[in-house]
mmCIF entry with sequence, helices, sheets and N, C-alpha, C, O atoms, coordinates in Angstrom:
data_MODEL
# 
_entry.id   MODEL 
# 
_entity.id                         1 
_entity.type                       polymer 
_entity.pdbx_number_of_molecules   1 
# 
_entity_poly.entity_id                      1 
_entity_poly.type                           'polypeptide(L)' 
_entity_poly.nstd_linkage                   no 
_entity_poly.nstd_monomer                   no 
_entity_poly.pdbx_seq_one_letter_code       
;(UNK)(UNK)(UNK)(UNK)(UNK)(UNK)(UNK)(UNK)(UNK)(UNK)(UNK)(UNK)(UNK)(UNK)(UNK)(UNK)
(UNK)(UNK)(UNK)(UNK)(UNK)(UNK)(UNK)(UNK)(UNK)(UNK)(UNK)(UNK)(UNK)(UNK)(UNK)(UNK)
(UNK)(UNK)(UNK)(UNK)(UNK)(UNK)(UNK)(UNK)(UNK)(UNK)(UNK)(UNK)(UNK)(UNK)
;
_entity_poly.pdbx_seq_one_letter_code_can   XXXXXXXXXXXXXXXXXXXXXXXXXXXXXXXXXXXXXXXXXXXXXX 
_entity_poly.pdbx_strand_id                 A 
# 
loop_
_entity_poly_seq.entity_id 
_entity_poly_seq.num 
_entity_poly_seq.mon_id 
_entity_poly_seq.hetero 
1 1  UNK n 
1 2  UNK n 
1 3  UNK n 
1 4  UNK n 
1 5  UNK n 
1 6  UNK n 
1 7  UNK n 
1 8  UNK n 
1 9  UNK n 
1 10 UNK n 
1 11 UNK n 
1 12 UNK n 
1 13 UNK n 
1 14 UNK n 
1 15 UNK n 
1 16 UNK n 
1 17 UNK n 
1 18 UNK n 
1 19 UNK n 
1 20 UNK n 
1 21 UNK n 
1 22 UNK n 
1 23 UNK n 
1 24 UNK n 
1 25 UNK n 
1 26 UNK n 
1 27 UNK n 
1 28 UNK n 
1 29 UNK n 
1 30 UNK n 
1 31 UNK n 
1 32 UNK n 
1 33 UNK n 
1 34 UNK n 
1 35 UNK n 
1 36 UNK n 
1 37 UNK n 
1 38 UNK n 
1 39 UNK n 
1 40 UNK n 
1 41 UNK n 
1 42 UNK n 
1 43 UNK n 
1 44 UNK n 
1 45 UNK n 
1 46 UNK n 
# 
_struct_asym.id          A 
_struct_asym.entity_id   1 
# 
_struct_sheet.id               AA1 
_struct_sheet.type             ? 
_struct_sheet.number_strands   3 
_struct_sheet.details          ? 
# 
loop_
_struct_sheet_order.sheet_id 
_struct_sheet_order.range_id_1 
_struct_sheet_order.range_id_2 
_struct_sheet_order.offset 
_struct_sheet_order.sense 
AA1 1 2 ? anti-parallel 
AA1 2 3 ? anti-parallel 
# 
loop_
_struct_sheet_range.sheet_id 
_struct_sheet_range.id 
_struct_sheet_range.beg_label_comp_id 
_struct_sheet_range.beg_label_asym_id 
_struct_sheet_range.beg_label_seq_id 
_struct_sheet_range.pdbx_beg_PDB_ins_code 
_struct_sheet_range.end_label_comp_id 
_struct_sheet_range.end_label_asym_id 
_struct_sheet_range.end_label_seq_id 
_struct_sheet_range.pdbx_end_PDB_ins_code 
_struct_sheet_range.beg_auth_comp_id 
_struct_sheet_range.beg_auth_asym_id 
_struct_sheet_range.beg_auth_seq_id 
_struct_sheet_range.end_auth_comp_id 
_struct_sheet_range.end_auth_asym_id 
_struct_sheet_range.end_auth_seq_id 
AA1 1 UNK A 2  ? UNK A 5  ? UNK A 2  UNK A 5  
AA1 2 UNK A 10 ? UNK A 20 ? UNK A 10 UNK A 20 
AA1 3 UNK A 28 ? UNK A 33 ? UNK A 28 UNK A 33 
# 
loop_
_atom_site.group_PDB 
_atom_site.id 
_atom_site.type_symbol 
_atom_site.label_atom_id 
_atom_site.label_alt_id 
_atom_site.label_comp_id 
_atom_site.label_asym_id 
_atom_site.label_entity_id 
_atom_site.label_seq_id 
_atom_site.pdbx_PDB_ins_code 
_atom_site.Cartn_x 
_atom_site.Cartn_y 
_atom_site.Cartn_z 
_atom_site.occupancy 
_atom_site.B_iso_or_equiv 
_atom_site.pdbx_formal_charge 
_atom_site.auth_seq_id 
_atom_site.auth_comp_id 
_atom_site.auth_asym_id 
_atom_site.auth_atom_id 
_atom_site.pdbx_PDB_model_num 
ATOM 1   N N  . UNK A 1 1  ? -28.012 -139.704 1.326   1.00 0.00 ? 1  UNK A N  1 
ATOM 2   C CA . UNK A 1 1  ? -28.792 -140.824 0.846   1.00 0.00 ? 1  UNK A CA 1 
ATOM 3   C C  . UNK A 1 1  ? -28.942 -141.853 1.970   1.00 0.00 ? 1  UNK A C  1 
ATOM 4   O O  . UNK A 1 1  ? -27.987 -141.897 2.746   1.00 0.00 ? 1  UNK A O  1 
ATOM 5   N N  . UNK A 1 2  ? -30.048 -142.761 2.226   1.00 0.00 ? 2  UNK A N  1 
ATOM 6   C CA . UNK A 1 2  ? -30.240 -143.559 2.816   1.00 0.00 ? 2  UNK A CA 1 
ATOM 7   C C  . UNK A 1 2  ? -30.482 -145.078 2.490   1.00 0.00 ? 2  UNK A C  1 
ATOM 8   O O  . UNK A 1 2  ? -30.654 -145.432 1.324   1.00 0.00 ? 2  UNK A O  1 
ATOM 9   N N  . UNK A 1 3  ? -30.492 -145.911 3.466   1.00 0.00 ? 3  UNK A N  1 
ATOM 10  C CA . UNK A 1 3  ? -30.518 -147.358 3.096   1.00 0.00 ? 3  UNK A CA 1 
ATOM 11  C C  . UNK A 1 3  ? -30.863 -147.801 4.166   1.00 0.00 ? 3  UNK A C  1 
ATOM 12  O O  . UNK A 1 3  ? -30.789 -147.135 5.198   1.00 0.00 ? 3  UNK A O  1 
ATOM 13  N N  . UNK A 1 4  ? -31.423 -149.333 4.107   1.00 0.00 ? 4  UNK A N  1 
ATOM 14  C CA . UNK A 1 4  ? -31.545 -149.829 5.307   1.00 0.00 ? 4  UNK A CA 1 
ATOM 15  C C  . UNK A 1 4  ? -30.992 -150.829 5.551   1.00 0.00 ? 4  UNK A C  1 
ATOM 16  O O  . UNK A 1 4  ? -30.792 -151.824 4.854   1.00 0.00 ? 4  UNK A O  1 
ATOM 17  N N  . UNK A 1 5  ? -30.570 -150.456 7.139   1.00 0.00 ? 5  UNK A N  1 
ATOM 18  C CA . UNK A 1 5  ? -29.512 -151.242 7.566   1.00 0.00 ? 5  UNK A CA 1 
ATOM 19  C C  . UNK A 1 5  ? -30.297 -152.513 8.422   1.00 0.00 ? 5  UNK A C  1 
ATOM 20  O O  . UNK A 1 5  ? -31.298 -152.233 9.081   1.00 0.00 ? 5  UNK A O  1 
ATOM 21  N N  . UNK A 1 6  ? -29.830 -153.805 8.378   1.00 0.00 ? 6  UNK A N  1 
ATOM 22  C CA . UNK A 1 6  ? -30.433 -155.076 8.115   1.00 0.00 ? 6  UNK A CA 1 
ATOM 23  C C  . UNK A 1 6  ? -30.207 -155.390 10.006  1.00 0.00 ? 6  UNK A C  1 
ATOM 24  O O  . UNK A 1 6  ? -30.965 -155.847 10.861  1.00 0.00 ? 6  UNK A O  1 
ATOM 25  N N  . UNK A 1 7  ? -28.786 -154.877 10.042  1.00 0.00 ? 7  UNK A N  1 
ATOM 26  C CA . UNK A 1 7  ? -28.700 -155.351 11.502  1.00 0.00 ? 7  UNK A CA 1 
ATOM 27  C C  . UNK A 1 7  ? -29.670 -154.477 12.709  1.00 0.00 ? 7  UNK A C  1 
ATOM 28  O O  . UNK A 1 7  ? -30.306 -154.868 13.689  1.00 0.00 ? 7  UNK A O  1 
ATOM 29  N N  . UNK A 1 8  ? -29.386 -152.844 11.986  1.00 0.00 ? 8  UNK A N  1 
ATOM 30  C CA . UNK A 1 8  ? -30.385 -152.047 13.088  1.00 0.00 ? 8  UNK A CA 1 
ATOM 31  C C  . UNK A 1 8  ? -32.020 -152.236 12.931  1.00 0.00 ? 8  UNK A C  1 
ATOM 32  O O  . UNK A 1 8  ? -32.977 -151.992 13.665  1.00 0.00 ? 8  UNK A O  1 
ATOM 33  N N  . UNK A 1 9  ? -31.862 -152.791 11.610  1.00 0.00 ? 9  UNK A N  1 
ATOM 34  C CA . UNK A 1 9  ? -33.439 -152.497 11.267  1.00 0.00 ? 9  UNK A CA 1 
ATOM 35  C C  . UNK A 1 9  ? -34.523 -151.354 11.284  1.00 0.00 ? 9  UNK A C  1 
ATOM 36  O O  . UNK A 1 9  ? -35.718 -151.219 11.548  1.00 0.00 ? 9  UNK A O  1 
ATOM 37  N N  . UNK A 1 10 ? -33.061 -150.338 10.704  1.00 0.00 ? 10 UNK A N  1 
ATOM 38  C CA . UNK A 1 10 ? -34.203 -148.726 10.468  1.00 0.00 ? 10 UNK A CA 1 
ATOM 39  C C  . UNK A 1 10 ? -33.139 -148.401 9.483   1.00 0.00 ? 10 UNK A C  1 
ATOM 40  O O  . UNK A 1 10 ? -31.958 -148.687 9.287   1.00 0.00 ? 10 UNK A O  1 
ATOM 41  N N  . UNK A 1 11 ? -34.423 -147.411 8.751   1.00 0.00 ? 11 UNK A N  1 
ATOM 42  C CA . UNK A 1 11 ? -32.903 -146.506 7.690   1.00 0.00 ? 11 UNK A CA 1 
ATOM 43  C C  . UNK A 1 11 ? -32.022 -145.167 8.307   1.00 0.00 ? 11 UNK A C  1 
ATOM 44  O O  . UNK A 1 11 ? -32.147 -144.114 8.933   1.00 0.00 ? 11 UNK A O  1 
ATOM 45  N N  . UNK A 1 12 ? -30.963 -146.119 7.578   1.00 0.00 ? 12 UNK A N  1 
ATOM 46  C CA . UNK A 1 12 ? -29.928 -145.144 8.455   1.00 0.00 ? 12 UNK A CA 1 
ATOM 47  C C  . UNK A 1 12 ? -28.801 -144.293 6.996   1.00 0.00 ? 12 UNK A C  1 
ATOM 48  O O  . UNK A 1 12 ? -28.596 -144.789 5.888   1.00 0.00 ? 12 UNK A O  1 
ATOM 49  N N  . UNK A 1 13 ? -28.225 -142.848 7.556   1.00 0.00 ? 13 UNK A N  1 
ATOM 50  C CA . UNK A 1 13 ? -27.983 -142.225 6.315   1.00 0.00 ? 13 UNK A CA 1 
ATOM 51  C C  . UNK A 1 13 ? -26.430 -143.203 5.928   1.00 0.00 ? 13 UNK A C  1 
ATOM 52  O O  . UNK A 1 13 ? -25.903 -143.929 6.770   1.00 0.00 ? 13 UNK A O  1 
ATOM 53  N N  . UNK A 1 14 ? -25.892 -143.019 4.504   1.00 0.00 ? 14 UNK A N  1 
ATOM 54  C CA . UNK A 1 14 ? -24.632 -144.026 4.139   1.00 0.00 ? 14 UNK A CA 1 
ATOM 55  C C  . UNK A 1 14 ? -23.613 -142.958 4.401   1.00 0.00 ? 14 UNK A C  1 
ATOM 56  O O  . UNK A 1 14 ? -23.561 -141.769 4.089   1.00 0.00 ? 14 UNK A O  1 
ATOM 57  N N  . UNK A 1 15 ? -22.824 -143.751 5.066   1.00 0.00 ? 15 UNK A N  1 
ATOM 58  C CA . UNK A 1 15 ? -21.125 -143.093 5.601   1.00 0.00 ? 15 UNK A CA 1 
ATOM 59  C C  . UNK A 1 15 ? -20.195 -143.854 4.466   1.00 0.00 ? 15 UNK A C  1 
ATOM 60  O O  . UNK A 1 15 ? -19.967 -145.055 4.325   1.00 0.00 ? 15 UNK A O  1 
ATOM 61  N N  . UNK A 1 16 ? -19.816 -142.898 3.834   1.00 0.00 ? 16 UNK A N  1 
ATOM 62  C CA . UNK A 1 16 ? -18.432 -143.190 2.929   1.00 0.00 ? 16 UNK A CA 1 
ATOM 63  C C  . UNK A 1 16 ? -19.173 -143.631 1.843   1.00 0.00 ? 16 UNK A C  1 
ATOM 64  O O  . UNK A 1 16 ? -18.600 -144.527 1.224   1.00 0.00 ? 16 UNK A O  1 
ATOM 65  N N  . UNK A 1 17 ? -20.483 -143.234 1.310   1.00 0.00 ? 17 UNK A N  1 
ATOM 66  C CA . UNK A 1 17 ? -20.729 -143.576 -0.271  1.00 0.00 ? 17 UNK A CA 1 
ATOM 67  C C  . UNK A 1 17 ? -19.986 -143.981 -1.244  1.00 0.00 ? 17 UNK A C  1 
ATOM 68  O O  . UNK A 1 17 ? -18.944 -143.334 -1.148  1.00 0.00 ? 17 UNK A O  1 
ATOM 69  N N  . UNK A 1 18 ? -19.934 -144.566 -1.980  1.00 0.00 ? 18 UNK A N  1 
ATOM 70  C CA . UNK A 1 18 ? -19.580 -145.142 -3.209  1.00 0.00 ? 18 UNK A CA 1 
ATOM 71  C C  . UNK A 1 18 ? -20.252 -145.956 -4.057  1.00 0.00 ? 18 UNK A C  1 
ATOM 72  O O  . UNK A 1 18 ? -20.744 -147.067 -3.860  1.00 0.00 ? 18 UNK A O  1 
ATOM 73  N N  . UNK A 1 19 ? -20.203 -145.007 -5.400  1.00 0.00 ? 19 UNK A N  1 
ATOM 74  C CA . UNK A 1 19 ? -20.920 -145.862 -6.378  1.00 0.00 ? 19 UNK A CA 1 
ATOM 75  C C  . UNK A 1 19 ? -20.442 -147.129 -7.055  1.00 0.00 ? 19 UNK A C  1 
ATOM 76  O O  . UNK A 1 19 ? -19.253 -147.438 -6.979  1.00 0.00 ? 19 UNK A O  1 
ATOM 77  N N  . UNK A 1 20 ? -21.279 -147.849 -7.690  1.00 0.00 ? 20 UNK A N  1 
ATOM 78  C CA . UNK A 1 20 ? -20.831 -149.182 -7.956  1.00 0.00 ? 20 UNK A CA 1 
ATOM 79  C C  . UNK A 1 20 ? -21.979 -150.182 -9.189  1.00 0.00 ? 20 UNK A C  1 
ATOM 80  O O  . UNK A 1 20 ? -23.205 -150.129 -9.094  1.00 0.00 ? 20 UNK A O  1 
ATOM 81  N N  . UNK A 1 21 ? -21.562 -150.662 -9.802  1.00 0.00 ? 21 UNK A N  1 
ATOM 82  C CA . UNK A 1 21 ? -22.448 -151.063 -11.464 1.00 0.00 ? 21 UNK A CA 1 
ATOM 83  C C  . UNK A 1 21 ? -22.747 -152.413 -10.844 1.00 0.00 ? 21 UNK A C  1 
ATOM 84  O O  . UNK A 1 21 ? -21.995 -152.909 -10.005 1.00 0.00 ? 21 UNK A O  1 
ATOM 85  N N  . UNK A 1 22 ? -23.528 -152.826 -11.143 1.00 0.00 ? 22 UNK A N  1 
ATOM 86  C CA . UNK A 1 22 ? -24.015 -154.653 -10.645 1.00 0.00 ? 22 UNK A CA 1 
ATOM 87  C C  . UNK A 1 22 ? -23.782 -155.005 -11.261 1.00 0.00 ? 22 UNK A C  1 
ATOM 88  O O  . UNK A 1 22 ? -23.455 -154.047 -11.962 1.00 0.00 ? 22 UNK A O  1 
ATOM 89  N N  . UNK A 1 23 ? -23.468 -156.444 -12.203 1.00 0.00 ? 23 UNK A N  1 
ATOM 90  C CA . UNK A 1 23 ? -23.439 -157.688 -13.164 1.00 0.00 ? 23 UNK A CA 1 
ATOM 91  C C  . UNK A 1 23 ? -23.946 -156.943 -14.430 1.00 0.00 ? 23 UNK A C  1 
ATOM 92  O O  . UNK A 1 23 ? -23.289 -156.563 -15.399 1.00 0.00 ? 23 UNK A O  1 
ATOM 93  N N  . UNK A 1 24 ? -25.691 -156.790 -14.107 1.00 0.00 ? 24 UNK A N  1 
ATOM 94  C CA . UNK A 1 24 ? -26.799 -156.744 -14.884 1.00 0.00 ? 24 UNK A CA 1 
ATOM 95  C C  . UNK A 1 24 ? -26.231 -154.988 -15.770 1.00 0.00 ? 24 UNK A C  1 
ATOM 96  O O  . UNK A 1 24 ? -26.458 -154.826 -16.969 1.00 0.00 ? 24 UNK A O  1 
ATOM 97  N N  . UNK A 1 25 ? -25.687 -154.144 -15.117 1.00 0.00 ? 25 UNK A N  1 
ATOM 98  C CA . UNK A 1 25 ? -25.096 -152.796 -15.644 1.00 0.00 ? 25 UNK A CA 1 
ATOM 99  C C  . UNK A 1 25 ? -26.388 -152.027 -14.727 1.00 0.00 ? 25 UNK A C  1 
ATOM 100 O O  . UNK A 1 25 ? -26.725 -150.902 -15.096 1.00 0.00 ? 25 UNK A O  1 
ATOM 101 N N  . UNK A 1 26 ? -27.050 -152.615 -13.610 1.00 0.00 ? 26 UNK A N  1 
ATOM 102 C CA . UNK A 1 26 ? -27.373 -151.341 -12.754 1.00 0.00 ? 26 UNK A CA 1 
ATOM 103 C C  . UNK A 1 26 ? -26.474 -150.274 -11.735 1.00 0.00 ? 26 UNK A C  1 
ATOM 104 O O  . UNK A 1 26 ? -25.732 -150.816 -10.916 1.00 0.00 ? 26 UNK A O  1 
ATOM 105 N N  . UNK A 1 27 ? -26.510 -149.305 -11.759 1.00 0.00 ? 27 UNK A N  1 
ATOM 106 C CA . UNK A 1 27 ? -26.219 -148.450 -10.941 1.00 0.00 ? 27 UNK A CA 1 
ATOM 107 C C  . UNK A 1 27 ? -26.805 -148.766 -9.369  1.00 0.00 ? 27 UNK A C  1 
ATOM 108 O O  . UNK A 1 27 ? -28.024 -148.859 -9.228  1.00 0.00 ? 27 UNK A O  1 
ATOM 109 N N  . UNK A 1 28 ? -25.731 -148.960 -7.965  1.00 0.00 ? 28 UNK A N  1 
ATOM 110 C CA . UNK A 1 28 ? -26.019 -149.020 -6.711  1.00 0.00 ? 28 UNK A CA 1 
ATOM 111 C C  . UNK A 1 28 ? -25.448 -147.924 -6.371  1.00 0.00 ? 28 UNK A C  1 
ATOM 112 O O  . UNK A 1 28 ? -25.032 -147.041 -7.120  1.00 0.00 ? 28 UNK A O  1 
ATOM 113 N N  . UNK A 1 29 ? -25.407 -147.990 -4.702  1.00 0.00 ? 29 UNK A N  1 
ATOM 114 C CA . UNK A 1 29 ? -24.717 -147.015 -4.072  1.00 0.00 ? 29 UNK A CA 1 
ATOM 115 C C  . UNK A 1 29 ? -24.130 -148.253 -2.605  1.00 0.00 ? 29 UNK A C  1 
ATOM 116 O O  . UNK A 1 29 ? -25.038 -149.005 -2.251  1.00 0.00 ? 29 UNK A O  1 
ATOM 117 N N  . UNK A 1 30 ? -23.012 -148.411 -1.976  1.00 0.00 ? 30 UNK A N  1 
ATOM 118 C CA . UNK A 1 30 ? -22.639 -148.979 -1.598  1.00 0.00 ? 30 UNK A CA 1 
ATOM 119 C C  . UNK A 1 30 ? -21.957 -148.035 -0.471  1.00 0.00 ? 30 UNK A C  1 
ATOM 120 O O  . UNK A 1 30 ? -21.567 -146.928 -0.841  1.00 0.00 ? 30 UNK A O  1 
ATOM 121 N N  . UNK A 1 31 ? -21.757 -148.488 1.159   1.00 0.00 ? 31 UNK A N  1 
ATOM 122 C CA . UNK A 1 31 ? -21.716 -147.720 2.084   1.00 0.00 ? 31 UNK A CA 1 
ATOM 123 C C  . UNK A 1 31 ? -21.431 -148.825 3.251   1.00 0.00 ? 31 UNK A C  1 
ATOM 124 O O  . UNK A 1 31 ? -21.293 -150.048 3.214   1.00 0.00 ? 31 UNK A O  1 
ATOM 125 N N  . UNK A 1 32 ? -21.401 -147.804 4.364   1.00 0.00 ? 32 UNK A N  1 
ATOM 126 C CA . UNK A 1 32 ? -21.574 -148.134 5.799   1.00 0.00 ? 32 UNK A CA 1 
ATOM 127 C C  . UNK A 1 32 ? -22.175 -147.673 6.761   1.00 0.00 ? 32 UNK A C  1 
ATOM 128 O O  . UNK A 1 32 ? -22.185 -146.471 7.026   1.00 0.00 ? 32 UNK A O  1 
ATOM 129 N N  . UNK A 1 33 ? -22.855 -148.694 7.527   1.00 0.00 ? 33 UNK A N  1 
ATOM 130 C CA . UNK A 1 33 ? -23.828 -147.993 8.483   1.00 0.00 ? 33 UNK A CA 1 
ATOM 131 C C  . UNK A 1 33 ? -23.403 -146.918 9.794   1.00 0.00 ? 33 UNK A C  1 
ATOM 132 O O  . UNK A 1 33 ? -22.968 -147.537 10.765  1.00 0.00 ? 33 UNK A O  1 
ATOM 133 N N  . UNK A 1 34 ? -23.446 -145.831 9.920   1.00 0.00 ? 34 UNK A N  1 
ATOM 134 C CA . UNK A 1 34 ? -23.267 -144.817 11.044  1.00 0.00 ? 34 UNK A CA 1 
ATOM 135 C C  . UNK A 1 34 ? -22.749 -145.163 12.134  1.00 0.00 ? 34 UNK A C  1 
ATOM 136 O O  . UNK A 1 34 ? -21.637 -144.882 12.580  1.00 0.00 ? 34 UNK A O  1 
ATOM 137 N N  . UNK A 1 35 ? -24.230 -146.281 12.921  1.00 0.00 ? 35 UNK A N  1 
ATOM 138 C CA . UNK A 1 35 ? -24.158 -146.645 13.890  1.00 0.00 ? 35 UNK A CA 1 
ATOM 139 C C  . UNK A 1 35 ? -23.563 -148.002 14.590  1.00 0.00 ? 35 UNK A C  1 
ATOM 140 O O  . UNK A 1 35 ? -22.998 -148.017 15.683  1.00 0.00 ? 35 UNK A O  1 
ATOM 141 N N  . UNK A 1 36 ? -23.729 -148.801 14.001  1.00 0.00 ? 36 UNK A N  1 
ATOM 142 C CA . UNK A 1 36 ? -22.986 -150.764 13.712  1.00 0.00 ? 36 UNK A CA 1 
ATOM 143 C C  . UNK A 1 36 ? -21.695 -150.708 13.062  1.00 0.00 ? 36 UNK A C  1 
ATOM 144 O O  . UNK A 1 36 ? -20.763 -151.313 13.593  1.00 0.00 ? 36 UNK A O  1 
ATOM 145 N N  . UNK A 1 37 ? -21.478 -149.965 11.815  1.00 0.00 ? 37 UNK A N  1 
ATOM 146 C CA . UNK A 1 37 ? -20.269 -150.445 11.347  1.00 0.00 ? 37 UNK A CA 1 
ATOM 147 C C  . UNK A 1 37 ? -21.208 -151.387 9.945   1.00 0.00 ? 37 UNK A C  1 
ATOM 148 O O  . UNK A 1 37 ? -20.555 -151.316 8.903   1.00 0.00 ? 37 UNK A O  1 
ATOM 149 N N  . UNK A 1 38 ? -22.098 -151.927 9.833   1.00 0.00 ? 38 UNK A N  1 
ATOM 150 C CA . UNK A 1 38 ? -22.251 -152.718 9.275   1.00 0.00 ? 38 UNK A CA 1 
ATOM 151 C C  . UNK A 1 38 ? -22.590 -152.621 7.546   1.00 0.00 ? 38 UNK A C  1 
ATOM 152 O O  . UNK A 1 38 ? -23.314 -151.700 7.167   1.00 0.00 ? 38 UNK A O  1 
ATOM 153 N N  . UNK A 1 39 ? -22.113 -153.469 6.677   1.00 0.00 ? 39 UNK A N  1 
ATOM 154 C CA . UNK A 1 39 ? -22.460 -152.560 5.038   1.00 0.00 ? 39 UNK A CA 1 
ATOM 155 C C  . UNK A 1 39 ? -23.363 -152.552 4.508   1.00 0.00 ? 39 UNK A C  1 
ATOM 156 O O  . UNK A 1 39 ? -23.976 -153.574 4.200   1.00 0.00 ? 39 UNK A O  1 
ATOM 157 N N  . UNK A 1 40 ? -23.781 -151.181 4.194   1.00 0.00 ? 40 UNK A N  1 
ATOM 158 C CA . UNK A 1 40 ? -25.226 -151.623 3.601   1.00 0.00 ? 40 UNK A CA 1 
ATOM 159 C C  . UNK A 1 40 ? -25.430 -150.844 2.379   1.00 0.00 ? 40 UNK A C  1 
ATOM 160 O O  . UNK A 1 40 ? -24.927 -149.722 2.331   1.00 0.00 ? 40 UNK A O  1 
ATOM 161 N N  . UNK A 1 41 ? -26.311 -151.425 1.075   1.00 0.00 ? 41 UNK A N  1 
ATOM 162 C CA . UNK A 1 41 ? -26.899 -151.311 -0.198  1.00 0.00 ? 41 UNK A CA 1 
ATOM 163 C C  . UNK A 1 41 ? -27.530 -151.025 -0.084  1.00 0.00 ? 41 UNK A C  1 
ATOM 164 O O  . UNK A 1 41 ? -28.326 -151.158 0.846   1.00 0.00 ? 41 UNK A O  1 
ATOM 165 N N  . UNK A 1 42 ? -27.574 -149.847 -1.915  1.00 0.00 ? 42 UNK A N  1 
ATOM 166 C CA . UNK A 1 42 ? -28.898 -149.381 -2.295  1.00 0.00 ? 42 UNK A CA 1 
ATOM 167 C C  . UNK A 1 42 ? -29.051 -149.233 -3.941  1.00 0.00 ? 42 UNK A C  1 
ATOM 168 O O  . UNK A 1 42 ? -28.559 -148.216 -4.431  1.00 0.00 ? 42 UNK A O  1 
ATOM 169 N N  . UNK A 1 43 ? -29.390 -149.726 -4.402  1.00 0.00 ? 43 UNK A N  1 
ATOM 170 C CA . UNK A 1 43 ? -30.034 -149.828 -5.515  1.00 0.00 ? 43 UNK A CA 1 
ATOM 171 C C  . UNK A 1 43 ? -30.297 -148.975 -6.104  1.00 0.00 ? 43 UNK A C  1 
ATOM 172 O O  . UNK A 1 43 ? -31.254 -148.462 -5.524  1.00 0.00 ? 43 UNK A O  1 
ATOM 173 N N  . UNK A 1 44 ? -30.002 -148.280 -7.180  1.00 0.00 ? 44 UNK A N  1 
ATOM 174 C CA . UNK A 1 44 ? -30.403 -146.986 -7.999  1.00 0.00 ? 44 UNK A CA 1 
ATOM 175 C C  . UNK A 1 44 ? -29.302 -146.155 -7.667  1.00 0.00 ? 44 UNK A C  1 
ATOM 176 O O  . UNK A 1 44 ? -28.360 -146.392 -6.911  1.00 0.00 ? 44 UNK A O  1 
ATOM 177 N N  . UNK A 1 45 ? -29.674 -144.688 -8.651  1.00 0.00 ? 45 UNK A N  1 
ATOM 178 C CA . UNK A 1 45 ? -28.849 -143.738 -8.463  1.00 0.00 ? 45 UNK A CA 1 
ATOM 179 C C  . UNK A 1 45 ? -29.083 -142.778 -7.314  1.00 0.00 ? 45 UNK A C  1 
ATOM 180 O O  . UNK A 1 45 ? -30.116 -142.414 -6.752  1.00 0.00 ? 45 UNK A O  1 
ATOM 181 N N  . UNK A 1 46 ? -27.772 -142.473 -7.137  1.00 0.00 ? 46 UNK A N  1 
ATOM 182 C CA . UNK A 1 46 ? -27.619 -142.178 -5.592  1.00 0.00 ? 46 UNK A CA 1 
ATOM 183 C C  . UNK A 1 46 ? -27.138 -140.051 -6.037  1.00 0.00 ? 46 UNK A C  1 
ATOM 184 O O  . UNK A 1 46 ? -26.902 -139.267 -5.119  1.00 0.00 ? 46 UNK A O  1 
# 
């Protein structure tokens, strides 16, 4: 699955996935970027 990462500014694939429910009871997918280190979200089911 992919996301985009804010610092590289391209989508990059998620290292160490994990799912995760928002406030509202949506389904994300929650991760880290490959290349930065940096965390990045995605919205929906993963």
């Amino acid at each position: 699955m992919e996301a985009y990462c804010m610092k590289c500014r391209a989508k990059r694939e998620i290292r160490n996935p994990r799912s995760v429910t928002l406030k509202n009871g949506r389904p994300a997918t929650q991760g880290v970027c490959p290349v930065c280190g940096t965390k990045v979200f995605r919205i929906g089911k993963g």
